[in-house]
Structure formats: structure tokens, C-alpha cells
DOTILUM-154581 format. One record per residue: residue in three letters; z, y, x of N, C-alpha, C in turn. Coordinates in steps of 0.2 Angstrom, whole numbers, plus 5000, padded with zeros to 4 digits. Each point is the difference from the previous one (the first is absolute). Layout:
N
alaZYXZYXZYX...
This chain:
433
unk500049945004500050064996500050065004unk499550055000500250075003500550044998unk500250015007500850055002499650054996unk500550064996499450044998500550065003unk499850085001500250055003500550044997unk500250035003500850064999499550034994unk499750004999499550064995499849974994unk499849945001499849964996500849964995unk500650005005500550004996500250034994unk500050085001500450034998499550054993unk500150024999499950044992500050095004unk500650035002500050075002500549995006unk499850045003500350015007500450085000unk500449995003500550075001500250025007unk499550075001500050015007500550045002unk500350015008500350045001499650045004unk500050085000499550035004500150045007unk500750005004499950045003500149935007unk499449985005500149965003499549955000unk499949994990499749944999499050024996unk500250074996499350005000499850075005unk500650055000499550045006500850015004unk499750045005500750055004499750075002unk500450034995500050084999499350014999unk499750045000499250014998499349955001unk500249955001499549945003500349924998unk499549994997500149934998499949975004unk500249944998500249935007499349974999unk499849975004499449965002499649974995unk500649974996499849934997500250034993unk500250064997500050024995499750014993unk499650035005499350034993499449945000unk500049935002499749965001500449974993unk500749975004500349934997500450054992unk499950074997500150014994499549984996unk499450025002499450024999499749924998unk500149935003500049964998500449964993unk500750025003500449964993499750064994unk499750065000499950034994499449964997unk499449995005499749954998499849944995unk500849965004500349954996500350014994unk500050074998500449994994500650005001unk500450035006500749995000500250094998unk500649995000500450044997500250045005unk500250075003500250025004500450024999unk500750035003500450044999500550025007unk499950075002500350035005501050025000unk500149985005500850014999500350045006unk500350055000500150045005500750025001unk500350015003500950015003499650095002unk499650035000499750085002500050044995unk500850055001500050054992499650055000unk499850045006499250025003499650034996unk499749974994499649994997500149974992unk499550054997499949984992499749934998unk499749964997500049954999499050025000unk500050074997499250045002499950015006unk500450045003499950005008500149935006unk500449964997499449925002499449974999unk500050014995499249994996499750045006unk499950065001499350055004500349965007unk500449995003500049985007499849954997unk499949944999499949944998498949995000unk500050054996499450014998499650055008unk500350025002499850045006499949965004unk500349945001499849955007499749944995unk499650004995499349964996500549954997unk500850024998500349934997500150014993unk499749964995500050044994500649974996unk500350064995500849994998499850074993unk500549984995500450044995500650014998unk500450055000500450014998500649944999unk499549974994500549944999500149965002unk499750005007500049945003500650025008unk500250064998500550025006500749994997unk500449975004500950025000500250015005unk500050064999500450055005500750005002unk500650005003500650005000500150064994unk499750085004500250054996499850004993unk499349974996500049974996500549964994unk500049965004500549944995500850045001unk500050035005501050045000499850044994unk499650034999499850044995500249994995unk499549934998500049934992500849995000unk500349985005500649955001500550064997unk500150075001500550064999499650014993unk499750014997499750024993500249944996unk500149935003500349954995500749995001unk500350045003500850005002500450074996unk499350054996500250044998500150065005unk500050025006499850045005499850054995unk500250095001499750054998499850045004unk500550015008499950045007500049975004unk499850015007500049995005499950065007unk500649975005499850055003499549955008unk499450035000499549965003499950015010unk500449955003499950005006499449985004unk499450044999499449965002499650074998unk499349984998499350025002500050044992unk499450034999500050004994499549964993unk499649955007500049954995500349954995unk500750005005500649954997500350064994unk500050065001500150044995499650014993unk499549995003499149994995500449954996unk500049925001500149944997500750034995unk500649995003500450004995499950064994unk499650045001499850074996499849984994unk499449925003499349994993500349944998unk500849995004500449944994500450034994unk500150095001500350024996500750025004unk500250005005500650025004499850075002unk500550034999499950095003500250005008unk499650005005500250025007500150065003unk500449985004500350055007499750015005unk499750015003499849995009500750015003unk500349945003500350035007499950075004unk500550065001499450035002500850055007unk500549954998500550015007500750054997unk499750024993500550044999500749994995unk500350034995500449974998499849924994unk500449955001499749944995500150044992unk499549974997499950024993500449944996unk500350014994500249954996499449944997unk500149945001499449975000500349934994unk499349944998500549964999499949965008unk499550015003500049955007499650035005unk500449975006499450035007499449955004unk499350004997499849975001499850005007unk500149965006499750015007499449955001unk499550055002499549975004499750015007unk499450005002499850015006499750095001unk499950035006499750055002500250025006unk499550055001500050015008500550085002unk500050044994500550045000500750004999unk500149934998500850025000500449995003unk500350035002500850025007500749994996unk500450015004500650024998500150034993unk499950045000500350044993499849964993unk499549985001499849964993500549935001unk500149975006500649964997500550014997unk500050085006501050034996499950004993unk499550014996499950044993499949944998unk499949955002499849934993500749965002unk500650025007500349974999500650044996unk500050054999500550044996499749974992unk499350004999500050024993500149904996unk500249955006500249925000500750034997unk500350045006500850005000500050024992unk499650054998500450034992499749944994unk499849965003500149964996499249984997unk499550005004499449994999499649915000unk499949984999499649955002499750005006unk500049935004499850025006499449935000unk499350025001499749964997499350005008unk499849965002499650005006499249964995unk499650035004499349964997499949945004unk500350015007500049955005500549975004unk500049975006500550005004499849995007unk499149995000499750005005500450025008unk500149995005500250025006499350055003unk499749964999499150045006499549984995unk499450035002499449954996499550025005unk499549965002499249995004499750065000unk500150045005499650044999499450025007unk499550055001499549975007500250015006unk500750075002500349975004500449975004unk500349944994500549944999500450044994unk500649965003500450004992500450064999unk499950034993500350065000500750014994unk500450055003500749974995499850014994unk500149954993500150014991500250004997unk500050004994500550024996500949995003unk500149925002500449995000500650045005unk499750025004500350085006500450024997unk499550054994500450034996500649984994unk499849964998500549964997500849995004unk499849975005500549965004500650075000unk499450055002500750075003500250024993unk499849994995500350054994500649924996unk499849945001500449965000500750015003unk500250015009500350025004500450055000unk499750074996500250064998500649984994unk499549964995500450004992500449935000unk499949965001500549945002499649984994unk499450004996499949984996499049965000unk500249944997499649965001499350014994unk499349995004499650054992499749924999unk499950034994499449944996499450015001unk499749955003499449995005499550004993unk499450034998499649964998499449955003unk499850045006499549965004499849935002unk499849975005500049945000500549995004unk500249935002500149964997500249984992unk500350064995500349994994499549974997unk500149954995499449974997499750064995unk500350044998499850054995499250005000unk499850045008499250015001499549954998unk500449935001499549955002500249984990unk500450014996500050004992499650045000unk499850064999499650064998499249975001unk500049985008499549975002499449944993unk500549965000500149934997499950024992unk500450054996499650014995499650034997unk499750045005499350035000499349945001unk500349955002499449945000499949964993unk499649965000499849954993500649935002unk500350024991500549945000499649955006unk500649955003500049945004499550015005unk499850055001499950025006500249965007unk499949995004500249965007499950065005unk500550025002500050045005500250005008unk500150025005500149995007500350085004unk500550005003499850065003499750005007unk499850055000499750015010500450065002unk500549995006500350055002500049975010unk500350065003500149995007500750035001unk500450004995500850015001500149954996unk500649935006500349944996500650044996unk500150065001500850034999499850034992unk499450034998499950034993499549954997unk499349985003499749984998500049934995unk500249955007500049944998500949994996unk500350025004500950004995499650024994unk499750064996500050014996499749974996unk499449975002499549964995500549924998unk500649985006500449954999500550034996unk500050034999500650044994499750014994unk499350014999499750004994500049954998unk499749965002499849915000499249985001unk499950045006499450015003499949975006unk499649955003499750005006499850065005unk500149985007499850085002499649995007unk499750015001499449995008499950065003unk500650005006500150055007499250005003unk500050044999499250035005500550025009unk499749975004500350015007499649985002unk499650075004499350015004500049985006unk499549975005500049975006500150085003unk500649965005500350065006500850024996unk500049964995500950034996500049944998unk500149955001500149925001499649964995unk499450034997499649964996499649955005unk499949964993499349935004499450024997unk499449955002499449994996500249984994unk499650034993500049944997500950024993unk500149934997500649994996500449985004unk500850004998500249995004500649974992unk500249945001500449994992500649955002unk500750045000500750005006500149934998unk500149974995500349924999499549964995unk500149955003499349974994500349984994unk499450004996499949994994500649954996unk500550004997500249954998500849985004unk500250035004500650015003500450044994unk500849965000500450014995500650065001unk500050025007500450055003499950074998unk500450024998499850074998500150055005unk499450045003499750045004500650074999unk499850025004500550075002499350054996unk500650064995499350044995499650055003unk500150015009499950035004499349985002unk499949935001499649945003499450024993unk499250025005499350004995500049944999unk499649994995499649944997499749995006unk499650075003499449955002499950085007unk499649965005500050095002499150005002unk499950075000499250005002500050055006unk499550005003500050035007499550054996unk499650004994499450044999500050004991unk500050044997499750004992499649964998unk499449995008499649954997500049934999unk500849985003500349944999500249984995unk499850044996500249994990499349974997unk499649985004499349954999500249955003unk500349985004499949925005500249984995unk500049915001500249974998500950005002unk500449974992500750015003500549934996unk500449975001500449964996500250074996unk500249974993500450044994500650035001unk500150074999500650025002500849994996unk500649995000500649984997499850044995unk500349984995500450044992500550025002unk500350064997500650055001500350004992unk500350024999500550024996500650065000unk499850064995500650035003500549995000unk500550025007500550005000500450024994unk500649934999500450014992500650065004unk500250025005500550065002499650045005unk500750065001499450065001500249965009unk499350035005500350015005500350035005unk500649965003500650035004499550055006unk500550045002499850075005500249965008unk500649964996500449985007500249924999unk500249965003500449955000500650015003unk500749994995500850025004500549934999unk500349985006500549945000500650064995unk500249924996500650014995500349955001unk500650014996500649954999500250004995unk500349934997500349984992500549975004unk500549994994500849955000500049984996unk500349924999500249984995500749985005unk500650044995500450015004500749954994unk500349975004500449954995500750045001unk500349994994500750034999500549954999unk500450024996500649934998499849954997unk500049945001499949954997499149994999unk499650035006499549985002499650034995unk500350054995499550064997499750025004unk499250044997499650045001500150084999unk500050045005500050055000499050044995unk500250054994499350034999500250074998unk499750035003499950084998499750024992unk500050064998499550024997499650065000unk499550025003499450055002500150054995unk500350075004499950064997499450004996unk499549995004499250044998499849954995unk500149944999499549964997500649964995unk500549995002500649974994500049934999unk499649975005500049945002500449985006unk500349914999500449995004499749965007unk499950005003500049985008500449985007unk499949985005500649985004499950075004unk500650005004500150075004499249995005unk499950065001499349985007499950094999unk499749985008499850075002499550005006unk499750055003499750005005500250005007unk499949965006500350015008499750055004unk500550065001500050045005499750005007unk499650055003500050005007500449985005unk499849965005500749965002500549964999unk499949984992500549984998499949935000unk500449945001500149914999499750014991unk499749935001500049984992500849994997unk500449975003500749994998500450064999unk500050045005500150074997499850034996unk499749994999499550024994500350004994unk499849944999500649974992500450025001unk500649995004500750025002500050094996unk499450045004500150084997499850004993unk499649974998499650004995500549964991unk500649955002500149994995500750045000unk500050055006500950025001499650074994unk499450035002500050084998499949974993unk499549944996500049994993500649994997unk500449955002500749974999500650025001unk500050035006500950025001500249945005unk499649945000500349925003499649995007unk500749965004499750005009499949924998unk499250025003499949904999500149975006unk499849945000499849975007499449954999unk499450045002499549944998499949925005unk499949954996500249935001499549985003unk499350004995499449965002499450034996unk499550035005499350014999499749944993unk499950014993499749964996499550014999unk499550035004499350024995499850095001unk499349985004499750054999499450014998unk500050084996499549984992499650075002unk499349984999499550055000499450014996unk500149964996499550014993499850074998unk499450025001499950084997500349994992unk499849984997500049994993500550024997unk500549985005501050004999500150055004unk499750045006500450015005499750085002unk499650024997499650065000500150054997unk500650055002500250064995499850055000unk499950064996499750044999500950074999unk499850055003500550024999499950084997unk500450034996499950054999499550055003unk500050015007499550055004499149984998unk500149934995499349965002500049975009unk500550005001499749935005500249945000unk499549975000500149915003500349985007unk500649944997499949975006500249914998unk499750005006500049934998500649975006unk500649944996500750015002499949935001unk500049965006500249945005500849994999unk500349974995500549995000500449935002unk500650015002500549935006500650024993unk500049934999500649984994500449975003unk500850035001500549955003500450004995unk500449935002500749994993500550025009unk500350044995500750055002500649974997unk500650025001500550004998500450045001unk500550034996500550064999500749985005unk499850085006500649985004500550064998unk499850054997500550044996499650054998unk500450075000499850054995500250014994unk499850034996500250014994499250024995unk499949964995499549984995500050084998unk499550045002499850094998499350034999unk499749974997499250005000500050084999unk499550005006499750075002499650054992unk500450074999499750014994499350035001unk499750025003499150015000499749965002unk500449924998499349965003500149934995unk500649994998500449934996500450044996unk500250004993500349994994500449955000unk500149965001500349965000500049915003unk500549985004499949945002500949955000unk499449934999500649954997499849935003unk500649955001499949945001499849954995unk499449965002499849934993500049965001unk500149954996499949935002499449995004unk499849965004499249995002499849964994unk500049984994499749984997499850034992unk500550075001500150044995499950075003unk499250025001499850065004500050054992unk500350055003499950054995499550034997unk499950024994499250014996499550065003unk499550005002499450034998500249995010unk500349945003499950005007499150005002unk500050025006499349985004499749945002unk499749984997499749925000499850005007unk499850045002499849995010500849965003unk500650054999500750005001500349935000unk499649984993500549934997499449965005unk499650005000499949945005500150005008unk500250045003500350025005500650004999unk500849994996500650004999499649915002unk499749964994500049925001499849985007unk499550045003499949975008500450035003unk500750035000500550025004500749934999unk499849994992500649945000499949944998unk499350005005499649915001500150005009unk500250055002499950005006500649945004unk499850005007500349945002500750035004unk500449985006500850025001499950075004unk500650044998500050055004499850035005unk499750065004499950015007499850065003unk500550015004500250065002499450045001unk499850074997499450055003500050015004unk499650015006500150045006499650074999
């Protein structure tokens, strides 16, 4: 049976543009050939950009200016979709740290804009930061005052650099980083990776559409299309560790699951969306958001009199749980727990024995008020009480009590209760070091 090609897979393709069809005023080699082919084919096109730079029209005339043919609605833009994304959250102001393209867009979603312009912050509902070559100091001061009074703090992107002709130049996420630093406040990214671009993307095509992305960032491009529930194929050009040809990381039919970073498939050329290729994996969107960080934690199941369980009950959520928390710079795992069930509890433990470490994102991935993820690698020890007095912390535990282990108190965490059971199936005691 013929192998049939990356092109002949797919239905529409979603490009990323800056690296992969041009860099800065010049398209890449293999560009206006290998688009110009799959239009032929009948495929679908759609351009995806992390560059607020630009209206979704003033990509089109770039696009069209180096022979590559495109429409409006075949662009998502970052500043675009922040646009879409703030008009469906209700957004009415904005104070805009970027170009006045990025100001143009939120304007024709119906948001009233600000230019940054260094002087005092206006009252807004958010500060939206983008990219530009004019802004300094003072537009951070002013988007960071106008976070502090309470504005949203919302990024189109979080790019570090992006390709430009004489190498890589600072992006969006530059700025970002220093107004984060300034406000201690973390923005809501809409750009890529966020699967949002690549939904936008995906409903604008014909239902059951089969899609693919083409990107040369594994951090936005391919993360994102594997957070959508998309396939993603790294373009990495000969002389930046590309090969001939396809390149397809695990074969076909392997039950491991791949890191979301790792392409389907990588091509050294656009025009390797014609060879011959094995079928690339099916994806699924991620069922939780993804973590920003990975953090080691700790849990107790801590035993009191008569070989009861100690359980708290969560301020925030009103649910019962075992004491846990997260490990400190420099600090033991055993320490850990040691500080972590004296500050919830009021009680000095002594942890016994490592039972179980759990890292299931499903269970383990919390989202916190600021909007960040992290994803928590947790060490479960059975402890026991070497004193103290029983004092649950008031901003964090309402209230904590001893159970039977087989009479766990209501609305407890089903995660908890099977970790309380692998703590007291465990085998003879032994010392933590």
C-alpha cells in the first residue's frame, strides 16, 4: 500500500509565520511554493501568529507582497484573538502596551483603547501588553501602576525573542516578564501555546476537519497544537539541527506517551509536507490546564490516639484532606512535613515512613487564584504525634479532628482516601533520614 504524504493526510494546516513562512520582509525558500501547492490540493489554510505588530489586514498585504495568497479570515493573530478573547470576558477598556495595531484590534472588538504613552495610568478594565520598538521604562511604570489599581493584567503573548534577519530579537515576552516583576502579578496569556488560537483556528474550518500544526517553536507551537488536541510538525532547517526529508520521533504504534514538547514529525523543508510519511499520532485535548512549573509537595497521614487519622478541613474549598503542603528551598522532605503539619495543625510529628509518591496531573495540577498552574509531585508519609497542641491554622484549616481510618469524614478527597489506605497497608516502621 502507498505511504501517502504529510499533505495528503491532513484536511487544513495551521501555520506559524515568523521563521516558518518568512523572516521579517522575506519569505523562506520553500514557502510560496509548498502553500501554493496544498491550495491546489484543496487544503485549508490557516496562519497563526504569537506577532501583535500587526492587524489581521496588515498580514494579509505582507503575505500578499511576497506572492503568498491569504484573507483576513484565514489569520489569528495573537493581538487579534486578545482582542476576541477580552470582548468575550466582557472587557470595555484597555490600557494598550504595544503598537497601534494592537490598539486598532481591540477597538473593532468594541474595547475603548489607551495608548501607553508613559504618563499617568488611566482607569481601565485591563492592561493589555504587547510588542513594540518604542517602549521603555515609563510605559512599564504606567501599565504597572494601572495592574496595581486593580486592572487586569492580560499579555497577548509570552514569547521571549522571535526570528528576525539579524538573529533573534527580544518579544513580547521581555515586556511581559518586567511588568510581571514590577506588579508581582501574573497576566493571562492569550497567545500560543494557549489552545484558545488554535479553537478559533479549528472553528473557522468545516466540521471534522483534520488538522495539523506547522510551527518551529516546540515551546508555543507544538505544546499548543498538543493542548488543543492537535498533531504538530517542528520545521527545523538544515544548519539549526534539521535533516533531509521527515523525520517521525517514535514509531508508529508505541504505547508510551511522548513528552507534549516532542513534534509528531519534523521537516527540514515545507516541502517535506509532500514526501512520503508514516501517519502521524492522534492527540486529544488536554482534560487539565497546563502547569507553568512542576513543585515537590508533601502529605501526612498522621496517626493520633488509638491509631486515628488526623484530617483537616480547607478554608477555600470546605473540603476535608490530610495536612500537605509544599517543600522549601533547602529544606529535607521530612522537614517538610514536620513544618507543614505544625503551621496547619498546631501538632509536632515525627514522620515514620515514605508511603507513596503521587503525580498524576489529573489529581495533582492546581490552579491558583493568580491563574497559575502548578503541577505538585507529592511524598506521602504516615507520621505520628510527638506533641503539640491540636490548633488548625485560621487562614488556611477551619477545622481539624481525629477518625477512625475506616470512618473518614464526609465530602473527604477521594485522591486522600486512597493514600490514607496505601499508608496503612504499608509494611514495619522505618526511620526517615
Amino acid at each position: 500500500m502507498r505511504m501517502r504524504s504529510l499533505a495528503e493526510q491532513f484536511d487544513a494546516f495551521l501555520f506559524d509565520l515568523d521563521g516558518v513562512v518568512y523572516i521579517g520582509d522575506e519569505p523562506m525558500s520553500d514557502a510560496v511554493e509548498a502553500l501554493g501547492r496544498l491550495r491546489a490540493m484543496g487544503k485549508a489554510v490557516r496562519f497563526l501568529t504569537n506577532d501583535p505588530r500587526y492587524t489581521r489586514q496588515q498580514f494579509v498585504r505582507r503575505l500578499e507582497g511576497m506572492g503568498i495568497e491569504a484573507v483576513p479570515d484565514e489569520v489569528i493573530g495573537c493581538g487579534w484573538a486578545t482582542a476576541q478573547h477580552l470582548r468575550q470576558l466582557g472587557v470595555r477598556s484597555a490600557l494598550v502596551v504595544g503598537n497601534a495595531a494592537l490598539a486598532s484590534e481591540l477597538e473593532a472588538a468594541g474595547i475603548v483603547p489607551t495608548e501607553a504613552d508613559g504618563g499617568e495610568p488611566p482607569t481601565v478594565d485591563a492592561v493589555v501588553v504587547g510588542a513594540g520598538e518604542h517602549l521603555g521604562y515609563r510605559h512599564i511604570l504606567q501599565a504597572s501602576r494601572a495592574i496595581l489599581a486593580g486592572a487586569n493584567f492580560v499579555a497577548t503573548n509570552a514569547d521571549g525573542r522571535f526570528p528576525a534577519p539579524g538573529g533573534p530579537a527580544p518579544g513580547t515576552g521581555a515586556i511581559v516578564r518586567a511588568v510581571d516583576v514590577a506588579t508581582g502579578r501574573r497576566p493571562l496569556v492569550v497567545g500560543k501555546p494557549n489552545p484558545f488560537m488554535f479553537r478559533m483556528a479549528l472553528e473557522s474550518l468545516a466540521p471534522g476537519a483534520q488538522a495539523v500544526m506547522v510551527g518551529d517553536n516546540p515551546a508555543t507551537d507544538i505544546l499548543g497544537a498538543h493542548l488543543a488536541g492537535l498533531p504538530g510538525i517542528l520545521v527545523a532547517r538544515e544548519g539549526e539541527g534539521g535533516r533531509p526529508g521527515i523525520t517521525v520521533p517514535q514509531a508508529q504504534g508505541a504505547s508510551s506517551r511522548r513528552g507534549l514538547l516532542q513534534a509528531d514529525a519534523v521537516v527540514s523543508t515545507l516541502l517535506a509536507l509532500f514526501e512520503p510519511s508514516p501517519p502521524l499520532r492522534h492527540w486529544a485535548p488536554l482534560p487539565h490546564p497546563w502547569p507553568e512549573r512542576v513543585s515537590p509537595g508533601v502529605a501526612a497521614v498522621v496517626l493520633g490516639p488509638e491509631d486515628r487519622v488526623l484530617w483537616v478541613r480547607r478554608q477555600d474549598t470546605g473540603r476535608w484532606s490530610l495536612p500537605l503542603g509544599h517543600v522549601e528551598p533547602a529544606e529535607s522532605l521530612h522537614e517538610a512535613v514536620r513544618r507543614d503539619v505544625l503551621e496547619e495543625t498546631g501538632l509536632v510529628v515525627r514522620p515514620v515512613r515514605l508511603t507513596g509518591v503521587y503525580s498524576e496531573p489529573a489529581a495533582q495540577v492546581f490552579v491558583y487564584p493568580s491563574g497559575e498552574a502548578v503541577h505538585f509531585v507529592t511524598c506521602c508519609f504516615l507520621c505520628r504525634v510527638e506533641g503539640g497542641c491540636l490548633q488548625p491554622a485560621p487562614d488556611e484549616v477551619s477545622e481539624a479532628a481525629f477518625f477512625e481510618p475506616g470512618a473518614p469524614p464526609p465530602a473527604a478527597m477521594a485522591i486522600h482516601l486512597q493514600w490514607v489506605a496505601h499508608a496503612l497497608a504499608g509494611g514495619p516502621e522505618a526511620v526517615v533520614r
